[in-house]
N, CA, C and O of each residue as an XYZ file, in Angstrom:
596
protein
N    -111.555    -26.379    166.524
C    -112.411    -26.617    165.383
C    -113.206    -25.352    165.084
O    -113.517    -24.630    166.031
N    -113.581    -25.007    163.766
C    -114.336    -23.751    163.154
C    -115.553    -24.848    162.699
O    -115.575    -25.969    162.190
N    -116.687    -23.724    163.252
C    -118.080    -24.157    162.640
C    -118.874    -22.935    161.863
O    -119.181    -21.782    162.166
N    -119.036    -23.710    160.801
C    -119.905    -22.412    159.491
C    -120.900    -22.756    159.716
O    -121.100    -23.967    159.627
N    -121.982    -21.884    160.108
C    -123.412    -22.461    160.138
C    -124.159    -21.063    159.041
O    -123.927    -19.866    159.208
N    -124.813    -21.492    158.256
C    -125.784    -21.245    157.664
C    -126.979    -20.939    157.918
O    -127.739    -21.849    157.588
N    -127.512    -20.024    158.377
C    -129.133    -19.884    158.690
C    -130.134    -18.930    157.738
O    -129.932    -18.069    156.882
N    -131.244    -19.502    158.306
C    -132.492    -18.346    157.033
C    -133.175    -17.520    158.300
O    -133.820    -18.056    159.201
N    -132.967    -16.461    158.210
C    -133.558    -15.591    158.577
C    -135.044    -15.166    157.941
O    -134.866    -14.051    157.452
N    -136.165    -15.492    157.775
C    -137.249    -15.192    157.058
C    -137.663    -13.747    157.425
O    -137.900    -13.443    158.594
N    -137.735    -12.984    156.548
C    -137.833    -11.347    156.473
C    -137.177    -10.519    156.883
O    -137.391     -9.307    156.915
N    -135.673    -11.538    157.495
C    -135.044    -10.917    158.101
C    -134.717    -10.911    159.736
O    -133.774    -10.552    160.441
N    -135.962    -11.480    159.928
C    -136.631    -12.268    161.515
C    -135.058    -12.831    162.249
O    -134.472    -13.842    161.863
N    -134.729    -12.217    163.004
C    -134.089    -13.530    163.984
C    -135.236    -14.693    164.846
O    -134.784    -15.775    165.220
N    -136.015    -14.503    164.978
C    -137.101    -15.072    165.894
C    -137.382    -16.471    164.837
O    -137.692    -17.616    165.169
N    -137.155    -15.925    163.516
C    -137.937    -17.223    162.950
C    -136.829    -18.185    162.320
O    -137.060    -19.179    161.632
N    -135.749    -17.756    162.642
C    -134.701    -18.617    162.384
C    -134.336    -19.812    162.410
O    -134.584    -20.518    163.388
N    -133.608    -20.313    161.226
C    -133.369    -21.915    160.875
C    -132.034    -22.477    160.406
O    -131.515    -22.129    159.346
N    -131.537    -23.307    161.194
C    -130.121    -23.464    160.219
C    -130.524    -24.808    159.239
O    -131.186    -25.843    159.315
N    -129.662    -24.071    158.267
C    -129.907    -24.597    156.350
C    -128.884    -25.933    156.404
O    -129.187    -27.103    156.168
N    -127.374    -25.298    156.849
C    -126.426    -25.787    156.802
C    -125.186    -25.847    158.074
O    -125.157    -25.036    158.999
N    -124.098    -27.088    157.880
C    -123.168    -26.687    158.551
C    -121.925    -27.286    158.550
O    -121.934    -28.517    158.513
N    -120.427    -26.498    158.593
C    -119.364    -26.891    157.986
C    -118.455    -27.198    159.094
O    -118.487    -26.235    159.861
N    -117.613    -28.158    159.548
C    -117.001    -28.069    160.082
C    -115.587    -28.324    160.126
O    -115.275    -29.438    159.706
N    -114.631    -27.573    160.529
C    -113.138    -27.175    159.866
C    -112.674    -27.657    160.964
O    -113.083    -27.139    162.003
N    -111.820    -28.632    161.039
C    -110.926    -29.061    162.292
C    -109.614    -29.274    161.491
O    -109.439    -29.490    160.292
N    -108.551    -29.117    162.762
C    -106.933    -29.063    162.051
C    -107.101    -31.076    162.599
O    -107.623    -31.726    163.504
N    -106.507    -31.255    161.698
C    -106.127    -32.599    161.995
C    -104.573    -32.746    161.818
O    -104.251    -33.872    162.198
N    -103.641    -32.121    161.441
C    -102.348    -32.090    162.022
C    -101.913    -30.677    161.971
O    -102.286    -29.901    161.092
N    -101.061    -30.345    163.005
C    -100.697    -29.078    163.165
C     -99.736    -28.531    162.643
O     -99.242    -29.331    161.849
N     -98.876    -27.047    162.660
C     -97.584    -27.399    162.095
C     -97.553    -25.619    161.190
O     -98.540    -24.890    161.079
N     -96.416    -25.368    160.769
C     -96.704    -23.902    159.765
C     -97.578    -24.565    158.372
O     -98.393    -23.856    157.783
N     -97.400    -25.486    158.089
C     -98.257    -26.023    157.018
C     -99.181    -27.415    157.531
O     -98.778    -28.577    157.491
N    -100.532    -26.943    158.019
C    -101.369    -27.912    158.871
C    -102.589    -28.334    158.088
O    -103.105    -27.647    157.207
N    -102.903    -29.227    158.384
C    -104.264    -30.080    157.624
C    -105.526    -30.099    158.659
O    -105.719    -30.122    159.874
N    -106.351    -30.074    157.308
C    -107.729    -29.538    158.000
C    -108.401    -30.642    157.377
O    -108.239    -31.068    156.233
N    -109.335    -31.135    158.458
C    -110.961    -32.223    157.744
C    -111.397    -31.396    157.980
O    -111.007    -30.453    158.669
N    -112.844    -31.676    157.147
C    -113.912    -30.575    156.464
C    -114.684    -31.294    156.334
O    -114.543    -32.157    155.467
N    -116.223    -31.241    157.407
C    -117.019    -32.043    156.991
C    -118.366    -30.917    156.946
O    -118.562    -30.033    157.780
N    -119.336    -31.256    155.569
C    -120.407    -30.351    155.342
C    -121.391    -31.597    155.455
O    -121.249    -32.808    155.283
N    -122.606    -30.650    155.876
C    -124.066    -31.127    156.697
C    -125.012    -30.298    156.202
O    -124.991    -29.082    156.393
N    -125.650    -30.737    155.722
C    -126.951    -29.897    155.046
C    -128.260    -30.541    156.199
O    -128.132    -31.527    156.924
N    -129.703    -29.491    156.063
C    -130.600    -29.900    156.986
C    -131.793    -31.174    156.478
O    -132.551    -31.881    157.143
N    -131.577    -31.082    155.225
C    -132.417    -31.874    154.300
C    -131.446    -33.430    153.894
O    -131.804    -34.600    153.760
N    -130.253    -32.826    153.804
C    -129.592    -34.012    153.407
C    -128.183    -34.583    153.671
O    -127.274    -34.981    152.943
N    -128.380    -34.455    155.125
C    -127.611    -34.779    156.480
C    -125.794    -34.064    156.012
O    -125.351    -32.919    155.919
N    -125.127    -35.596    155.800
C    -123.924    -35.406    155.692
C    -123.376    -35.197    153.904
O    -123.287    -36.192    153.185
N    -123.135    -34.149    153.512
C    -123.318    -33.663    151.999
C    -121.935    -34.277    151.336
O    -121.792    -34.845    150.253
N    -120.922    -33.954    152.408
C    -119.370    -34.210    151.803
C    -118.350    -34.089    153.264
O    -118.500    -33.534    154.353
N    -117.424    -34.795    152.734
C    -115.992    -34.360    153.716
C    -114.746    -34.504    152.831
O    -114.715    -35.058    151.732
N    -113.652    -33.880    153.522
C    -112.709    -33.982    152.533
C    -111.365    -33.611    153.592
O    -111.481    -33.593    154.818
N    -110.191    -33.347    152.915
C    -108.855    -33.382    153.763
C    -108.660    -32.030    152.973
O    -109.092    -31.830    151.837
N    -107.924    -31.104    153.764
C    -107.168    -30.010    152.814
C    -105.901    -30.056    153.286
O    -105.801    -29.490    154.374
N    -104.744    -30.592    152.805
C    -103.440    -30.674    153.024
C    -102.448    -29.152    152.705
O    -102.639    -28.257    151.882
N    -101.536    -29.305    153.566
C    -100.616    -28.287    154.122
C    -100.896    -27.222    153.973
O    -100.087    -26.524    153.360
N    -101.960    -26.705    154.382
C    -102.452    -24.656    154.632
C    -101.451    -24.450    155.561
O    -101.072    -25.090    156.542
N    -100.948    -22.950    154.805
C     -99.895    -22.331    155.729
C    -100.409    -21.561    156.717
O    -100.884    -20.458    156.448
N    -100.388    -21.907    157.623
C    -101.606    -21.235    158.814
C    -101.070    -20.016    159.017
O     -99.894    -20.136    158.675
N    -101.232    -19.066    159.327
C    -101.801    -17.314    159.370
C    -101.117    -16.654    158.529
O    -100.711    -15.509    158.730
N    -100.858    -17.556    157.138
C    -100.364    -16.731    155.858
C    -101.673    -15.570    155.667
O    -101.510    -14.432    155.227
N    -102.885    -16.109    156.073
C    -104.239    -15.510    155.378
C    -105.315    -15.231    156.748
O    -105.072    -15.515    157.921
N    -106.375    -14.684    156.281
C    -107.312    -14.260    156.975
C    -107.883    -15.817    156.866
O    -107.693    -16.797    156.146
N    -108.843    -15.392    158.221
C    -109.805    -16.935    158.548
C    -110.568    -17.252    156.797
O    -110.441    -18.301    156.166
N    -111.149    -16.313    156.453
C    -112.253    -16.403    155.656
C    -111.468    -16.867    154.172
O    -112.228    -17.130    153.240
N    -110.114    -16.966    153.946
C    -109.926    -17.712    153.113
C    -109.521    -19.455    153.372
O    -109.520    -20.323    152.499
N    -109.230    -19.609    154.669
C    -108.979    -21.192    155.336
C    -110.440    -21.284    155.115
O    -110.592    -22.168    154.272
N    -111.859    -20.685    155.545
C    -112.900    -21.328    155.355
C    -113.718    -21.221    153.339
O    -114.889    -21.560    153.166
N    -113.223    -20.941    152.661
C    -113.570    -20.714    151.147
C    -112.644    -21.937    150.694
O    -112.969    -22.898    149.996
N    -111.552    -21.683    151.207
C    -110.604    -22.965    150.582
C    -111.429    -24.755    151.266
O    -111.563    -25.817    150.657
N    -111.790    -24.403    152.626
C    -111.942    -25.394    152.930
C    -113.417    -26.257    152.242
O    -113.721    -27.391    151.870
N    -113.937    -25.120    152.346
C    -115.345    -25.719    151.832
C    -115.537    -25.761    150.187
O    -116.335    -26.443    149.545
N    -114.414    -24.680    149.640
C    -114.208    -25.395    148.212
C    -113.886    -27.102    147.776
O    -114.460    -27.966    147.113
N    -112.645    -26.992    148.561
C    -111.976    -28.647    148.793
C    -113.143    -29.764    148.491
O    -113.300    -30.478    147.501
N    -114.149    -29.620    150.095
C    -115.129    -30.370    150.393
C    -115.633    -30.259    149.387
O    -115.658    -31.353    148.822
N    -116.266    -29.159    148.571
C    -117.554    -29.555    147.438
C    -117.064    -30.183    146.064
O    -117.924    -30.734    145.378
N    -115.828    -30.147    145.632
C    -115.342    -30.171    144.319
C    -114.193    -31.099    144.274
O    -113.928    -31.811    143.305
N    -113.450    -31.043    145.503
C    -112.140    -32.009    145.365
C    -110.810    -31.136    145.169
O    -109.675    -31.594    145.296
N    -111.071    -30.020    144.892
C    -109.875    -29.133    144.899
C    -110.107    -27.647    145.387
O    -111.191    -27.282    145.842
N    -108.928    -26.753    145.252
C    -109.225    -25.416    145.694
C    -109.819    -24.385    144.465
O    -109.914    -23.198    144.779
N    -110.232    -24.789    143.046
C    -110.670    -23.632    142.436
C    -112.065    -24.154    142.202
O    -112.295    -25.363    142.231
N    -113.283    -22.977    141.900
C    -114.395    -22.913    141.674
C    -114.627    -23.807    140.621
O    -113.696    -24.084    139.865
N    -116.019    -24.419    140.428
C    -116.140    -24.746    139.763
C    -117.484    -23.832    138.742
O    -118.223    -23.083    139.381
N    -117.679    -23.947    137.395
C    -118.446    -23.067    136.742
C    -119.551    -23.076    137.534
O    -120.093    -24.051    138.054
N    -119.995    -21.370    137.624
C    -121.657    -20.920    138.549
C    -122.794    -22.295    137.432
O    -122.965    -22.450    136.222
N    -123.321    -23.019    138.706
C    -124.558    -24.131    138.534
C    -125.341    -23.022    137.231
O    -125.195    -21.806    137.107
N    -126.051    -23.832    136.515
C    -127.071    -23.399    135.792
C    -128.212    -23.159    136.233
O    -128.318    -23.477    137.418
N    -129.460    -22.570    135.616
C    -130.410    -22.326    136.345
C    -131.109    -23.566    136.036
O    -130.686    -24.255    135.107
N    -132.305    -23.997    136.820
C    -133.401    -25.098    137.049
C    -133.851    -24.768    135.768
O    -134.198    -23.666    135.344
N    -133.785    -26.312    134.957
C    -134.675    -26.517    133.988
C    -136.123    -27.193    133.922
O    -136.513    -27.666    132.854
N    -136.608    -27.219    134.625
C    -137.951    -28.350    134.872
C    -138.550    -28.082    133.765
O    -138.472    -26.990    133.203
N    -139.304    -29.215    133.291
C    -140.234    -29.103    131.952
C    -141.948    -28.880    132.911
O    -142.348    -29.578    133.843
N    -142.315    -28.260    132.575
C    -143.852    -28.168    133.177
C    -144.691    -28.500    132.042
O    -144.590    -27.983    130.930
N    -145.519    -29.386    132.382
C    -146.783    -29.808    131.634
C    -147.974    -29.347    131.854
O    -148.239    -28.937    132.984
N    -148.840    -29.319    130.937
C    -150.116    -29.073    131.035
C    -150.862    -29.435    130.099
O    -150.982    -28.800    129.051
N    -151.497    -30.580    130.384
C    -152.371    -31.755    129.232
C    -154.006    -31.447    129.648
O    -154.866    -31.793    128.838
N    -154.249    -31.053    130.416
C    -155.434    -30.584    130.141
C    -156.167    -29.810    130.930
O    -157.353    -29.988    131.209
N    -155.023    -28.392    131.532
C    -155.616    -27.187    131.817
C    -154.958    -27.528    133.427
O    -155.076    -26.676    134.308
N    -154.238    -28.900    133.709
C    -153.264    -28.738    134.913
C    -152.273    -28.624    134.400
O    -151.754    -29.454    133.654
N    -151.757    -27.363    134.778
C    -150.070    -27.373    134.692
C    -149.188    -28.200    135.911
O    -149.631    -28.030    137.047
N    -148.233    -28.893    135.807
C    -147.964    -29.862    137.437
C    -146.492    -30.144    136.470
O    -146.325    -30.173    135.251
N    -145.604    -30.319    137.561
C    -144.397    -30.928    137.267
C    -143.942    -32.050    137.585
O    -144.663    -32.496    138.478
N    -142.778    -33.057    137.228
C    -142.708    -34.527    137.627
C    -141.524    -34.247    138.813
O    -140.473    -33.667    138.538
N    -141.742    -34.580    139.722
C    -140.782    -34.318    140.978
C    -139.495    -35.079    140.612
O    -138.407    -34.646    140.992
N    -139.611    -36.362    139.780
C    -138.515    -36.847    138.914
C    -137.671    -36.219    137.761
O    -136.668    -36.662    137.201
N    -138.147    -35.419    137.626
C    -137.507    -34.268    136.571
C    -136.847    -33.038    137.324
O    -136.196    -32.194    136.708
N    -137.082    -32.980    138.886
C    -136.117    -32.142    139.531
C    -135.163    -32.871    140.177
O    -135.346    -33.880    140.859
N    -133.553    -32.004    139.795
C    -132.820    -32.080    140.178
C    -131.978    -32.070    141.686
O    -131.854    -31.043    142.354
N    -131.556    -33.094    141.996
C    -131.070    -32.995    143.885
C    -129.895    -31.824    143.957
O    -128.986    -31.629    143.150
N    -130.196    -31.124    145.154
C    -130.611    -31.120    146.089
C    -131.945    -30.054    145.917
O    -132.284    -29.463    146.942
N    -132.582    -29.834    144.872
C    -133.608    -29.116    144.975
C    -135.220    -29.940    144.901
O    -136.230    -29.431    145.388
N    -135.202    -31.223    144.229
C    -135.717    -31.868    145.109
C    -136.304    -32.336    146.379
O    -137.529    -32.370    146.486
N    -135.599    -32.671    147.271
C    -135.588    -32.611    148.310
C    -136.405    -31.458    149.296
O    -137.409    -31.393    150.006
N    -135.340    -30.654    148.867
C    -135.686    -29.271    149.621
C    -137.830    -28.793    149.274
O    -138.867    -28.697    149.930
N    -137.301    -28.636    147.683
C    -139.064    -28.748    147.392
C    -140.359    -29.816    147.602
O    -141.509    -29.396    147.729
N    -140.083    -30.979    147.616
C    -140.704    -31.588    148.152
C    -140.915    -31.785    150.084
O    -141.970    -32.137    150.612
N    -140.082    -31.570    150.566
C    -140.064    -30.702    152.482
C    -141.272    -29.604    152.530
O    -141.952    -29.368    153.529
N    -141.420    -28.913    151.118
C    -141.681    -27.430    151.254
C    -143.482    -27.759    150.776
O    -144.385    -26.990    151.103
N    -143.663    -28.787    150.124
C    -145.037    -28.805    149.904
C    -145.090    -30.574    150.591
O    -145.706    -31.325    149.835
N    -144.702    -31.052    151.486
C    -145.055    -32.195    152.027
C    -146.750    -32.179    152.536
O    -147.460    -33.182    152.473
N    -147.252    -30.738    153.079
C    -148.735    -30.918    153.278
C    -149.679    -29.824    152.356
O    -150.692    -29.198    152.669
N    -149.038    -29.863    151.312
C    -150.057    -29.160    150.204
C    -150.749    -30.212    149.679
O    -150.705    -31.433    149.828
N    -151.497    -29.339    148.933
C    -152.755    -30.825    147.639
C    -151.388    -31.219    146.591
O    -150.421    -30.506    146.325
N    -151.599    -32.160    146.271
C    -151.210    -32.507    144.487
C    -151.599    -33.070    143.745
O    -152.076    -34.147    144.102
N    -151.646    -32.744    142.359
C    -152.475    -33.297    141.689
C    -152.100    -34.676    141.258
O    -150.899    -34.858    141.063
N    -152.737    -35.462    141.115
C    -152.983    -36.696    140.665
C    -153.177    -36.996    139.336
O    -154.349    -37.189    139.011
N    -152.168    -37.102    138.315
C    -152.038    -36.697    137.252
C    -152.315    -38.633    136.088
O    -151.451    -39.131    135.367
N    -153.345    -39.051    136.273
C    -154.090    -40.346    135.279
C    -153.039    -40.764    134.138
O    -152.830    -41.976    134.090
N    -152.346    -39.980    133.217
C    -152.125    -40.391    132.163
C    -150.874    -39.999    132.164
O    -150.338    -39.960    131.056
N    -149.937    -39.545    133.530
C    -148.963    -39.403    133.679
C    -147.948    -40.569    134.282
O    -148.395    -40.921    135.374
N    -146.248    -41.579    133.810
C    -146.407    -42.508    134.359
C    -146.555    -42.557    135.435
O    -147.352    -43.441    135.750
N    -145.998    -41.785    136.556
C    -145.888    -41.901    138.121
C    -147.192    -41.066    138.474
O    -146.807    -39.898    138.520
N    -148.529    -41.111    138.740
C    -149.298    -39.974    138.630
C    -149.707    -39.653    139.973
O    -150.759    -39.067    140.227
N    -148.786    -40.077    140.921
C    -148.782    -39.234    142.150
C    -147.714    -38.620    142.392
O    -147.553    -37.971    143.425
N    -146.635    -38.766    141.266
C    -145.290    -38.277    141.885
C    -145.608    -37.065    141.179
O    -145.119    -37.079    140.049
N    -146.196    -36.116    141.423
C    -146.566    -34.887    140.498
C    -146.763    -33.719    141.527
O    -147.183    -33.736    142.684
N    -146.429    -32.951    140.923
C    -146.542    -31.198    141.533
C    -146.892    -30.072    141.098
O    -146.276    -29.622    140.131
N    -148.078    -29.233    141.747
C    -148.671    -28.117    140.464
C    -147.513    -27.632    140.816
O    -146.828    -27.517    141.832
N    -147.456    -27.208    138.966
C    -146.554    -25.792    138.960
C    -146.466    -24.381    139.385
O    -145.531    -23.592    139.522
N    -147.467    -24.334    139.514
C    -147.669    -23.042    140.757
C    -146.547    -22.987    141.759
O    -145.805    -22.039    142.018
N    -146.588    -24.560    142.421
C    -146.056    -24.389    143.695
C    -144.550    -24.237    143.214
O    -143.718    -23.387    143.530
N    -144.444    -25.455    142.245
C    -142.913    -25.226    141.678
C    -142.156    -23.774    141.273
O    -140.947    -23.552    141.338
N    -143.351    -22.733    140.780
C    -142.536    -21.925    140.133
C    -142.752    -20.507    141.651
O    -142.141    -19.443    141.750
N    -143.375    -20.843    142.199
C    -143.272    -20.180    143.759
C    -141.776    -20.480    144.506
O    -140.900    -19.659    144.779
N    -141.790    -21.782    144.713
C    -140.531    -21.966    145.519
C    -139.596    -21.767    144.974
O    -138.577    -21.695    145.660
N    -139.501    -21.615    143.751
C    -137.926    -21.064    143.009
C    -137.737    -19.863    143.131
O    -136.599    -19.430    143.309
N    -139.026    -18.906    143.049
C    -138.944    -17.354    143.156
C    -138.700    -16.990    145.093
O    -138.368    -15.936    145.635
N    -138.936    -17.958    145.531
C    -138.418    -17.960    147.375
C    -139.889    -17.398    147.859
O    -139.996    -16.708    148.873
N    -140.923    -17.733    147.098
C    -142.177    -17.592    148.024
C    -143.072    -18.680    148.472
O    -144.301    -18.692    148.531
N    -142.369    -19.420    148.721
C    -142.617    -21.097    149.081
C    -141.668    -21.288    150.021
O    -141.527    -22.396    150.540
């Protein structure tokens, strides 16, 4: 079995190191044309995907295309890319001198991840908003997108 692990190095730090993610490539039948399960694990949101990749011609290629193919498979259902994600659209409000965003208006898996990232910050408590605790200054929002959160 092949394991992709993913880690954040913060500044570069090995010391402060974290794994993000992790992929794991096992042959499940062998053969000149062998099949691989593929199961991906994120740290926020456990088991992400699995999938089968049927008959790879084993050492037609370097490792690093069995692992691009494999983890393509897993995310999409097939072997070609799918179009580069768009960037985060969040609408930010500001009704009366708080700017704050609706944590319902972000998209998964960034969600998640951002709400982990301010679980013990303040937030504002937004009265005339419907959910008015499900709210987030935008500060913090537009920090953690720039990766200083």
């Amino acid at each position: 079995m092949l394991r992709v692990t993913v880690e954040l190095w913060p500044g570069g730090r090995e010391s402060g190191r974290r794994v993000l993610a992790t992929a794991n490539i096992g042959r499940a039948k062998s053969g000149v044309l062998a099949d691989y399960k593929v199961e991906l694990y994120e740290d926020v949101q456990g088991r992400v995907s699995s999938a089968t990749m049927y008959a790879y011609p084993r050492l037609a290629s370097g490792i690093w295309d069995l692992v691009a193919r494999a983890l393509t498979i897993a995310l999409v259902g097939n072997e070609v890319l799918p179009p580069r994600p768009r960037q985060l659209d969040v609408p930010i409000h500001d009704p009366d001198g708080v700017a704050y965003v609706r944590l319902g208006d972000i998209p998964e898996p960034a969600r998640a991840l951002f709400e982990k990232r301010i679980a013990t910050s303040t937030r504002p408590v937004i009265e005339e908003d419907s959910q008015p605790i499900q709210c987030a200054y935008a500060s913090d929002w537009l920090n953690f997108l720039s990766g200083t959160r």
